[in-house]
Every structure is written in C-alpha cells, then in structure tokens.
C-alpha positions, -999 to +999 in steps of 0.1 A: -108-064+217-094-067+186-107-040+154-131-052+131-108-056+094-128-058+063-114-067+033-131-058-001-123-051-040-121-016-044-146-004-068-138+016-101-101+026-112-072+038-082-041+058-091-011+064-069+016+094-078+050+107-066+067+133-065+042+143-096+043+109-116+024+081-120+036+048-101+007+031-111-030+022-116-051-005-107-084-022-116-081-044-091-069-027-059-084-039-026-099-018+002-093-027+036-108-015+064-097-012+104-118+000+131-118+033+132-090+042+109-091+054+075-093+025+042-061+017+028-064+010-008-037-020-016-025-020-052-016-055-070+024-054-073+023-061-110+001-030-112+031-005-099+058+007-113+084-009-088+117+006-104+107+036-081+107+017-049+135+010-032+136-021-002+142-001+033+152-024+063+126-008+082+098-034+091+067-035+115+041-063+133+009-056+131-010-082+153-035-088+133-020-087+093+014-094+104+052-084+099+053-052+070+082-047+051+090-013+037+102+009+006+112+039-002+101+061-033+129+071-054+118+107-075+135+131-097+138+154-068+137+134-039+134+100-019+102+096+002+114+073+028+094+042+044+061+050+018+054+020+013+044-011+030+035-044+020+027-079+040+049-108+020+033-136+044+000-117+061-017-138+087-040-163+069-076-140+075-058-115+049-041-141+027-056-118-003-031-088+007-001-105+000+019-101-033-004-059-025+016-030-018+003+003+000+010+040+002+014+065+034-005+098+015+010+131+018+019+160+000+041+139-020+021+108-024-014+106-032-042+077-035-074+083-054-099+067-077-102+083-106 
C-alpha cells in the first residue's frame, strides 16, 4: 500500500543555512508530507542561492514523486555532498514540486521557519 503524500504551502517564513550561511529563504516553500516520515519543506529554486550547489551525478526513483537529481553544498570550509535533491519532472500528483529544491538536515544544514 502505497504512503499517503500530502502536499501543502508551508505557512509563515523557512530558512535553510550551511556550513553557517544563509542559502536562502522562502515565503513560499511547500510542505510535503509521507506516511510516517518527517515533512520536507521544498524551497522555490529562485528563492536559493544556487551558486553554492553544485550538480552531483548521484540520482534516485522514488515510486511515487519520481527520479531525484542531486547537489552538493559548496562552503568556505567544506562540501556537503548529495544535500540536496530536487524532482525536475515529478510524477503528475506532485507537478507543484518541480522547479522546488530540498535539504538532508544535519549538523551542517538546517531547515526552520523562522
């Protein structure tokens, strides 16, 4: 059985920062939602600062959003591989996360609304 997926505008202002800068903020991120998994907030490419990501061959299928490219954060100090993910063509129930991108969190890289 597949998860339930919910897709929703996030409410309120989202940030994302690396390696202790700001790659961007958004007023129009979208929340999405997957069984039992944590949301994934998805920031609007033209609301990141892309110079820091770099294109990684890595890629992965999702059966239900489909095939996820991959990039790389690019800091002062260091690259966070593979931190970011983004569906160019998603299957057509998540049309709305295309042209989106959206961050692994860890020490280095952190989502929040602010």
């Amino acid at each position: 059985m597949a998860p339930k997926i919910t897709l929703t505008r996030a409410t309120g202002t989202w940030v994302v920062r690396a390696g202790g800068a700001v790659l961007g903020e958004s007023k129009s991120a979208l929340e999405l939602s997957e069984g039992d998994h944590p949301s994934v907030i998805y920031f609007p490419r033209s609301d990141i600062a892309t110079a820091f990501l770099d294109a990684s061959a890595h890629k992965s299928h999702c059966p239900h959003k489909g095939t996820a490219s991959y990039y790389s954060i690019v800091t002062k100090s260091k690259t966070i591989e593979n931190a970011v993910w983004s569906y160019e063509a998603p299957l057509e129930a998540l049309a709305k996360i295309a042209g989106h991108l959206a961050f692994y969190t860890s020490e280095d890289v952190t989502v929040e609304r602010v």
